[in-house]
N, CA and C atoms as an extended XYZ file, in Angstrom:
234
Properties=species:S:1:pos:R:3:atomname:S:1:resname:S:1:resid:I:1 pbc="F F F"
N       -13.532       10.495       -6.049 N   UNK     1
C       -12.128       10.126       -5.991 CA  UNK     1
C       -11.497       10.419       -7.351 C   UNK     1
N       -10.914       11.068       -7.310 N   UNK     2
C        -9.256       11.160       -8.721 CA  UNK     2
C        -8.811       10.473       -9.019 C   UNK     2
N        -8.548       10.462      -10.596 N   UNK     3
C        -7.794        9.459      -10.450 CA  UNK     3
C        -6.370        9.527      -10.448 C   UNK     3
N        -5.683        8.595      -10.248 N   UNK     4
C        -4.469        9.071      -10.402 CA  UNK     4
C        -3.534        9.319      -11.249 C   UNK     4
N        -2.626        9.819      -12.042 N   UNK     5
C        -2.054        9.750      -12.934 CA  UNK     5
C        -0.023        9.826      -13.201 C   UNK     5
N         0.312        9.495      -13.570 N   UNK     6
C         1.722        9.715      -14.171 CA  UNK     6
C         2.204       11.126      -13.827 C   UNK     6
N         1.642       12.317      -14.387 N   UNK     7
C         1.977       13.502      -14.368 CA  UNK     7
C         1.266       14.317      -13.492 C   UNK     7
N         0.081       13.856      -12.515 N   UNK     8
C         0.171       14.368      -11.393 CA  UNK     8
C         0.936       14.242      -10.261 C   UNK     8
N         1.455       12.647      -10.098 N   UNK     9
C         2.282       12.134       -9.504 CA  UNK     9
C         3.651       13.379       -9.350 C   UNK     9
N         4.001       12.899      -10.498 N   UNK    10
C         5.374       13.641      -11.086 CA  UNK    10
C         5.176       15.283      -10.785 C   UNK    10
N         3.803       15.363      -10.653 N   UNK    11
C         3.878       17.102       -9.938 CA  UNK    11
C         4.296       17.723       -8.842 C   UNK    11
N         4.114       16.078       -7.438 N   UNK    12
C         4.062       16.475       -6.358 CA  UNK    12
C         5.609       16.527       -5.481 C   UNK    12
N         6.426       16.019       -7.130 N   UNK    13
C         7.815       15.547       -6.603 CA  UNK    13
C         8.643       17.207       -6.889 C   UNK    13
N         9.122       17.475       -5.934 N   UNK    14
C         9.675       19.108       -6.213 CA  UNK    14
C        11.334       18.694       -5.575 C   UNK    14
N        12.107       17.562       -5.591 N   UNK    15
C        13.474       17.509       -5.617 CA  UNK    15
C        14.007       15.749       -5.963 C   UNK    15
N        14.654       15.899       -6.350 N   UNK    16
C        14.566       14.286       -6.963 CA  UNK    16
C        16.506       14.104       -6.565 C   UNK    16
N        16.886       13.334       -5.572 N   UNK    17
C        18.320       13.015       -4.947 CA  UNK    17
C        19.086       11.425       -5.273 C   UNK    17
N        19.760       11.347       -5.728 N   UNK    18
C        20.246       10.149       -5.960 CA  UNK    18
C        21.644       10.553       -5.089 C   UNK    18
N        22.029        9.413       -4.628 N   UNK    19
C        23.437        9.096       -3.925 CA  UNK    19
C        23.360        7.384       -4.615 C   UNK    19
N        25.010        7.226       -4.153 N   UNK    20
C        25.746        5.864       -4.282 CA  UNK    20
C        26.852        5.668       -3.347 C   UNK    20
N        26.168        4.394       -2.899 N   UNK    21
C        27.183        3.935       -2.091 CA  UNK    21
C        27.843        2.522       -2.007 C   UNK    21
N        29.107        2.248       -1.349 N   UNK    22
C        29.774        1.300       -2.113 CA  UNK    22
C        29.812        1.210       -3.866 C   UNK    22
N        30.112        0.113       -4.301 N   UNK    23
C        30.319        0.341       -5.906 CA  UNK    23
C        29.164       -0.342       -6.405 C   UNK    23
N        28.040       -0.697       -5.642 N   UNK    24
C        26.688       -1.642       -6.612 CA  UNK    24
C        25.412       -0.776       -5.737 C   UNK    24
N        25.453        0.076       -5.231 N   UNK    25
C        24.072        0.706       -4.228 CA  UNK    25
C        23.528        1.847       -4.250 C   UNK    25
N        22.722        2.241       -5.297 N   UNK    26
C        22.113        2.965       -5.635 CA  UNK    26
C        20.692        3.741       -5.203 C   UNK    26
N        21.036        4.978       -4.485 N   UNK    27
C        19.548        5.366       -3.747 CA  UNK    27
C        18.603        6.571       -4.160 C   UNK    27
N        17.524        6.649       -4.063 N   UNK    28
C        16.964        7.888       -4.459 CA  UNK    28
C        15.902        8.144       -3.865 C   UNK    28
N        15.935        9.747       -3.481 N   UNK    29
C        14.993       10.351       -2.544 CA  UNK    29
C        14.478       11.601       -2.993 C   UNK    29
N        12.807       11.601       -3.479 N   UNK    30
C        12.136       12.373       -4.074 CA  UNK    30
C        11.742       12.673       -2.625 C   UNK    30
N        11.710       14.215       -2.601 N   UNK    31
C        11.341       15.010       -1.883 CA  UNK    31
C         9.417       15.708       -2.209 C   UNK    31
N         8.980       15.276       -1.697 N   UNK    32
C         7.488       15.922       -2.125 CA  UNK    32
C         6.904       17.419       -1.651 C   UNK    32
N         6.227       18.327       -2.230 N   UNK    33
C         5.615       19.482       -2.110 CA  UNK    33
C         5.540       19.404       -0.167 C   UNK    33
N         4.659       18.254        0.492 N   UNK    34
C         4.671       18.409        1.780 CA  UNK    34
C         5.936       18.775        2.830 C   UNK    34
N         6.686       18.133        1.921 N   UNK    35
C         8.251       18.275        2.777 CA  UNK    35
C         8.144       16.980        3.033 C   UNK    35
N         7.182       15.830        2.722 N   UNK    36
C         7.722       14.148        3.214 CA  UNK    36
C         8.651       13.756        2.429 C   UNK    36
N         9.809       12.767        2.655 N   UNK    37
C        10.622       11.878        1.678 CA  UNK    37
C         9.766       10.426        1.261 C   UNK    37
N        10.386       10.196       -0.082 N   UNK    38
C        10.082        8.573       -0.363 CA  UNK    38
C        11.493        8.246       -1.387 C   UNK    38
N        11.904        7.154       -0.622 N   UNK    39
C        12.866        6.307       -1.144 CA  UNK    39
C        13.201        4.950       -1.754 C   UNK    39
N        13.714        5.163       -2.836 N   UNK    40
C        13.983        4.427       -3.531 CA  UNK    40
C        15.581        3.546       -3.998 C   UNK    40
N        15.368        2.323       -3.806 N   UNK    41
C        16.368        1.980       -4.129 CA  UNK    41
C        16.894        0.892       -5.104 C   UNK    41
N        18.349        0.356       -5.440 N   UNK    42
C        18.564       -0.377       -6.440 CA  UNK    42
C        20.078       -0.663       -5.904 C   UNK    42
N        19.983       -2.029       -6.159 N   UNK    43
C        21.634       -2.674       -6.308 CA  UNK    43
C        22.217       -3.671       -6.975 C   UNK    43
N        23.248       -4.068       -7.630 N   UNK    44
C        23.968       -4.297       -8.203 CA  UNK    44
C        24.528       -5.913       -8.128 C   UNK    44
N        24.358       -7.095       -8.864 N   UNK    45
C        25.084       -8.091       -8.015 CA  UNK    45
C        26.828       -7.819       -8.104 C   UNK    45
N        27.113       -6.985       -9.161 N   UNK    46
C        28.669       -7.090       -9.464 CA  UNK    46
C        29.009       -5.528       -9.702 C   UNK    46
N        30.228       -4.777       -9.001 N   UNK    47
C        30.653       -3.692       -9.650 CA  UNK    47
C        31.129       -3.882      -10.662 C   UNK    47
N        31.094       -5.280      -11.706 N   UNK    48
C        32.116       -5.016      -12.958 CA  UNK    48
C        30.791       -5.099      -14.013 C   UNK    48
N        29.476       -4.940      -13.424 N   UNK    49
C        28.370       -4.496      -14.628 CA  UNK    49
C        27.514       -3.892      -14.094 C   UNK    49
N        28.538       -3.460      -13.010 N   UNK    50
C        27.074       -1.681      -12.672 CA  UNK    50
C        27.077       -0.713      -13.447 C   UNK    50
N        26.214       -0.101      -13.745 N   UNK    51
C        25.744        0.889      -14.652 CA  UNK    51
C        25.077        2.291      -13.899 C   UNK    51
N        25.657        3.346      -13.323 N   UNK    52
C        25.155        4.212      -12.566 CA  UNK    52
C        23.787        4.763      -13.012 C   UNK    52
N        23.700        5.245      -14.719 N   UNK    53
C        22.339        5.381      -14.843 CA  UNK    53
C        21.271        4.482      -14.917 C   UNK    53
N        21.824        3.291      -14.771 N   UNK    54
C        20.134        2.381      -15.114 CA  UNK    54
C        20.478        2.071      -13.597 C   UNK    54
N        21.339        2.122      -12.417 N   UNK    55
C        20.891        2.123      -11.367 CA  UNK    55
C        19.893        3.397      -10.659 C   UNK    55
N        20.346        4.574      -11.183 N   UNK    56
C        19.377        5.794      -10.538 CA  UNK    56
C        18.218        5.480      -11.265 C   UNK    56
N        17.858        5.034      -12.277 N   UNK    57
C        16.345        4.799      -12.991 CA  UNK    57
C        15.901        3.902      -12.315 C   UNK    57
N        16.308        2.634      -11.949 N   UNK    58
C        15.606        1.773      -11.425 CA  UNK    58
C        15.360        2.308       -9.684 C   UNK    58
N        16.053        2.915       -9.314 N   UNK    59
C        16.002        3.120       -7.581 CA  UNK    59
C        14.884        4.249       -7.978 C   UNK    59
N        14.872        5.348       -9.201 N   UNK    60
C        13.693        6.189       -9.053 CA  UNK    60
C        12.540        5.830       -9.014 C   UNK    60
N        12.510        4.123       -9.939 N   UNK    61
C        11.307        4.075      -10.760 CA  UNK    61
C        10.617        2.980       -9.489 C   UNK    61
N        11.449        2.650       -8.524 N   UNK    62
C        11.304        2.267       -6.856 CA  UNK    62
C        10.744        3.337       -6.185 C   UNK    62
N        11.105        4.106       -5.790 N   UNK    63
C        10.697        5.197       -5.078 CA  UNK    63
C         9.127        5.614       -5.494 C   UNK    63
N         9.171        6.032       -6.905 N   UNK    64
C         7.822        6.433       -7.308 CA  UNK    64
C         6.743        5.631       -7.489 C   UNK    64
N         6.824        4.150       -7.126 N   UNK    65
C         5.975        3.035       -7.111 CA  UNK    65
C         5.676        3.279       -5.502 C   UNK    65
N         6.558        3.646       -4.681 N   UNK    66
C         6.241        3.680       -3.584 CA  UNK    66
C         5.260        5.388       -3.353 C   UNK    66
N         5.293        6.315       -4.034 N   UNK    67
C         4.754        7.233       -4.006 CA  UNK    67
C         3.375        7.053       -4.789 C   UNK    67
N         3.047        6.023       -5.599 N   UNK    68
C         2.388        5.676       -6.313 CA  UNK    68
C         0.972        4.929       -4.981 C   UNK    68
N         1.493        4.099       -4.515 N   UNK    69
C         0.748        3.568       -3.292 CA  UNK    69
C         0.482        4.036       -2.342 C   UNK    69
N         1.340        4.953       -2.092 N   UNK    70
C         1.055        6.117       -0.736 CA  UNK    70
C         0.124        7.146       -0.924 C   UNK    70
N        -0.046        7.639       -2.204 N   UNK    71
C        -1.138        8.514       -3.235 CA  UNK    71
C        -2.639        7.971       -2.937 C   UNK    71
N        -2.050        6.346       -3.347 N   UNK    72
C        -4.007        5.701       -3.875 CA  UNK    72
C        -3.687        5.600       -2.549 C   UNK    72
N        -3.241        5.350       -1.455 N   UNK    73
C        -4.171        4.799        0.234 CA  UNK    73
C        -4.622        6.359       -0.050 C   UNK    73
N        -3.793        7.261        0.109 N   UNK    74
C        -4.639        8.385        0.806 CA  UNK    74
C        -5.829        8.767       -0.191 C   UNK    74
N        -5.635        8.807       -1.251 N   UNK    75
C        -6.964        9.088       -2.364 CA  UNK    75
C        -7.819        8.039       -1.809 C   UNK    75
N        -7.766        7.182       -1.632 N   UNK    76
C        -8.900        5.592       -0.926 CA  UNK    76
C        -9.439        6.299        0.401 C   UNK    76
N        -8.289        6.541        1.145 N   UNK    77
C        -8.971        7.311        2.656 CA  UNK    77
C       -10.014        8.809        2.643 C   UNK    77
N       -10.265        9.426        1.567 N   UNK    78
C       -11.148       10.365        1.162 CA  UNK    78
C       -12.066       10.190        0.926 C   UNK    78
C-alpha cells in the first residue's frame, strides 16, 4: 500500500471550479484525472464579513479532505 501524500493528491486534481451563490455560499469542484467530481463547500454566517477568498480556501480545503478519504478507502481496498 502507498502512501498517501499532499502532492500526489494534488496530482490527481486536473480542474479546480469555485462558484458562489447567494452572498455567504461558497462551492468548489475539483475535477479528477478519472473524470469523477468532489465537492467542496463553505458558508458564511453574515454577508457583511464574507470574504470570497478565505471562502474558496476553505470550500477547497473541504473538498480535498473529501478526496483525501476517498484515496485511503480505495488505497485500503487494494
Amino acid at each position: 500500500m502507498k502512501k498517501l501524500t499532499k502532492e500526489y493528491l494534488e496530482s490527481l486534481i486536473i480542474k479546480t471550479e469555485h462558484a458562489r451563490f447567494g452572498d455567504t455560499l461558497t462551492i468548489c469542484v475539483l475535477t479528477l484525472q478519472n473524470g469523477f467530481n468532489v465537492v467542496g463547500s463553505s458558508a458564511c454566517i453574515s454577508k457583511d464579513i464574507f470574504d470570497e477568498e478565505k471562502g474558496k480556501q476553505v470550500a477547497y480545503d473541504n473538498a480535498f479532505g473529501q478526496l483525501w478519504e476517498l484515496e485511503g478507502y480505495k488505497q485500503k481496498g487494494q
